[in-house]
VEXDREN-2710 file (C-alpha; in Angstrom, 1 decimal):
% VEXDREN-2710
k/r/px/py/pz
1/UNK/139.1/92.3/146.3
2/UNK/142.2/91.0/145.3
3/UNK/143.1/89.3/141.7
4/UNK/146.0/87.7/140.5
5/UNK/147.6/86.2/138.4
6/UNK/151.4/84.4/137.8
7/UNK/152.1/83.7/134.1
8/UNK/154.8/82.7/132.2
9/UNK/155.1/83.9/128.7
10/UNK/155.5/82.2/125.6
11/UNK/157.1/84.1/123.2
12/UNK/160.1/85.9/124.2
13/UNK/162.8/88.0/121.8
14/UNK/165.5/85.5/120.6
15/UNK/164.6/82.2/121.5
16/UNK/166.1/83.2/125.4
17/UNK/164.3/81.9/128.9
18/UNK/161.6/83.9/129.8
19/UNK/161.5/85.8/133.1
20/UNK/161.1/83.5/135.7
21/UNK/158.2/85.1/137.9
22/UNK/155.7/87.5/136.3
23/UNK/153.4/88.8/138.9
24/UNK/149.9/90.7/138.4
25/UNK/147.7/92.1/140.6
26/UNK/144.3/93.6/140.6
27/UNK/143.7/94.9/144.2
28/UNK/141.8/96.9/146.7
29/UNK/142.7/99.0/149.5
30/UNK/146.2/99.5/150.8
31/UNK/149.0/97.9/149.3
32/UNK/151.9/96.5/150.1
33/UNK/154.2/98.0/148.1
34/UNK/157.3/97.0/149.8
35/UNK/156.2/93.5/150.1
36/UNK/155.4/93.2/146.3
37/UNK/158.8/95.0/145.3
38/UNK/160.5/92.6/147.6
39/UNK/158.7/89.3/146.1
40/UNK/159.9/90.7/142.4
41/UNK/163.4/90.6/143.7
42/UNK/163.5/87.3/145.0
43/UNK/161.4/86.2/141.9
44/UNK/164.7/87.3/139.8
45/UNK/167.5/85.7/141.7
46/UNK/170.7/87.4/141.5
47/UNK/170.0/90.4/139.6
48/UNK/171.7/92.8/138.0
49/UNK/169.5/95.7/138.5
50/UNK/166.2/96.1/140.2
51/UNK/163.6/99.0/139.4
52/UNK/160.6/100.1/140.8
53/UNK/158.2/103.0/140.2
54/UNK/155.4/103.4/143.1
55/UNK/152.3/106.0/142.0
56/UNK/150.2/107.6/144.5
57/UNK/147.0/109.9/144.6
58/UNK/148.2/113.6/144.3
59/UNK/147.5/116.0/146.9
60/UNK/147.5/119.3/146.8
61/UNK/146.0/120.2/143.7
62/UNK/142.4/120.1/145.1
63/UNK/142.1/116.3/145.2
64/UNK/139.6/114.9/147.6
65/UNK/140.0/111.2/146.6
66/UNK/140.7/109.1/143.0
67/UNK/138.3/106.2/142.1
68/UNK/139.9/103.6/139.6
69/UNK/136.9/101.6/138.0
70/UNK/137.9/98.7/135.8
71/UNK/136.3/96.1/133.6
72/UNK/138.1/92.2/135.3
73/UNK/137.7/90.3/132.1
74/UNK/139.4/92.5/130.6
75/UNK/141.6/94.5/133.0
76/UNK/143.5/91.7/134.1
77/UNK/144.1/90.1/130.7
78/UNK/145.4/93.5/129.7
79/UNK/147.7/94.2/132.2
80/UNK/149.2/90.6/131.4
81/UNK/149.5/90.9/128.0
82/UNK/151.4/94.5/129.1
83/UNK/153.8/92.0/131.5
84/UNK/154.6/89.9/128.3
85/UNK/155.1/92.1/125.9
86/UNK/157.6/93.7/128.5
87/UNK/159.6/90.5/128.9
88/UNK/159.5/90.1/125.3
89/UNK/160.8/93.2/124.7
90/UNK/163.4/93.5/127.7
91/UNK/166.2/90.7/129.4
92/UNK/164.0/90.5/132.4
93/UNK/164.7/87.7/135.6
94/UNK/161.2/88.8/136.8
95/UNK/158.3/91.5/136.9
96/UNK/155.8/92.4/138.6
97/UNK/152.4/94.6/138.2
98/UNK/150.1/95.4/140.7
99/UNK/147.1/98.1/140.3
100/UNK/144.9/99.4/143.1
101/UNK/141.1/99.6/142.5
102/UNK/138.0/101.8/144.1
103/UNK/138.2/105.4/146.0
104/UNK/141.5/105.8/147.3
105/UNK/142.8/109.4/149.1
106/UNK/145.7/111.5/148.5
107/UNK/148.9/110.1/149.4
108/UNK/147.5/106.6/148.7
109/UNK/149.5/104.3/146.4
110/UNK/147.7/103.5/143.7
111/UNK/150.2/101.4/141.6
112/UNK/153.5/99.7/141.6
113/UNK/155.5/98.2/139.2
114/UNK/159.0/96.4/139.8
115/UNK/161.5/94.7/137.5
116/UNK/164.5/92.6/137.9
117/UNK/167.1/91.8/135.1
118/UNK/170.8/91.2/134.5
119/UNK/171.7/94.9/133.6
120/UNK/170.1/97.8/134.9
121/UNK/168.9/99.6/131.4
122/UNK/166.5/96.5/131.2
123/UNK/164.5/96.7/134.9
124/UNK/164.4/100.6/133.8
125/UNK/163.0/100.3/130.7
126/UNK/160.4/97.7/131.8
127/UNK/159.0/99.7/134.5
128/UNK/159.3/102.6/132.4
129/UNK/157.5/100.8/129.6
130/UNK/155.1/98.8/131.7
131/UNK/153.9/102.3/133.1
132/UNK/153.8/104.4/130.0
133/UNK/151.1/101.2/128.8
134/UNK/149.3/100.8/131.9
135/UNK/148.6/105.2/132.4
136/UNK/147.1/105.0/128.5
137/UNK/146.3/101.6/127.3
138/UNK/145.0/99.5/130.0
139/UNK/141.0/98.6/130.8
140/UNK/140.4/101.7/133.7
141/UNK/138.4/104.3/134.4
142/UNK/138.9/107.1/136.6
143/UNK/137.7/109.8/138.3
144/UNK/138.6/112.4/140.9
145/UNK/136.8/113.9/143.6
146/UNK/137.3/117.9/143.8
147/UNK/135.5/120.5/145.5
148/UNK/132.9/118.4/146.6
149/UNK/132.0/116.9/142.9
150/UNK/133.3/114.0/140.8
151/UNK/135.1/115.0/136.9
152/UNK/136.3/112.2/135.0
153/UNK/139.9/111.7/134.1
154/UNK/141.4/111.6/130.3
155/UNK/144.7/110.4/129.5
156/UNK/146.7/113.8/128.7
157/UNK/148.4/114.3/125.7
158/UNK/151.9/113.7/127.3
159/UNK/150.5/110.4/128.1
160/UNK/149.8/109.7/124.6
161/UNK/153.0/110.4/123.8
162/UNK/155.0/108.9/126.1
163/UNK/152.9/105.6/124.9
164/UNK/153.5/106.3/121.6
165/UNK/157.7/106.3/121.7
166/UNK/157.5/102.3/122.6
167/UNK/156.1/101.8/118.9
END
């Protein structure tokens, strides 16, 4: 399954150009990280500074697999209105999203997020921002298997909090 979406948004801070290439993606299976990160940087030009942040399925801890559910009409939506208020909020060339979806195993990447902008504090603070919205305020469910039986997953307090310092 793979959903997408390239949006330009309307209202950014100050009356300045938007990014140029906002990218997000609802997929399935193994992603292409590198790939994505790649098409971000060419989506911003010349940048200043580029940022990425990949997230995988933690081993070790008695992980069999993760399953991400999601809800598209509103999943999608979501993560785009995270992508705008991002390049509202930051002097970005371009940014990208893309989420994995269904049972994934450990060491499997199960999001990516990449930023290009002038300066470096800007493709920093968007993925940093994009991420701290998208762990505990976007349309997803999820579960891990451990020890043979599947326990549903709650954002943590830290979670919260991290949200919480963009407000």
């Amino acid at each position: 399954m793979k959903s997408r979406c390239f949006r330009r948004c309307r209202a950014a801070r100050d009356a300045r150009v938007p990014a140029r290439l906002i990218d997000v993606r609802l997929e399935s299976g193994i992603l292409d990280t590198r790939g994505f990160i790649a098409r971000v940087a060419q989506g911003a030009g010349t940048p200043g500074g580029l940022a990425s942040f990949i997230g995988s399925v933690r081993g070790g801890d008695k992980v069999e697999a993760l399953e991400l559910l999601h809800y598209e009409p509103l999943t999608l939506p979501g993560m785009q209105d995270i992508a705008c208020a991002a390049d509202a909020r930051f002097d970005l060339l371009s940014l990208g999203l893309l989420h994995n979806l269904g049972v994934m195993r450990p060491s499997q990447e199960i999001v990516c997020v990449a930023a290009g902008a002038r300066h470096r504090r800007d493709a920093i603070e968007a993925v940093d921002f994009c991420m701290d919205h998208l762990k505990s305020a976007a349309w997803f469910w999820k579960q891990e298997l451990r020890d043979g039986e599947w326990h549903w997953i709650e954002p943590r307090d830290q979670d919260h909090s991290d949200l919480a310092r963009w407000t």
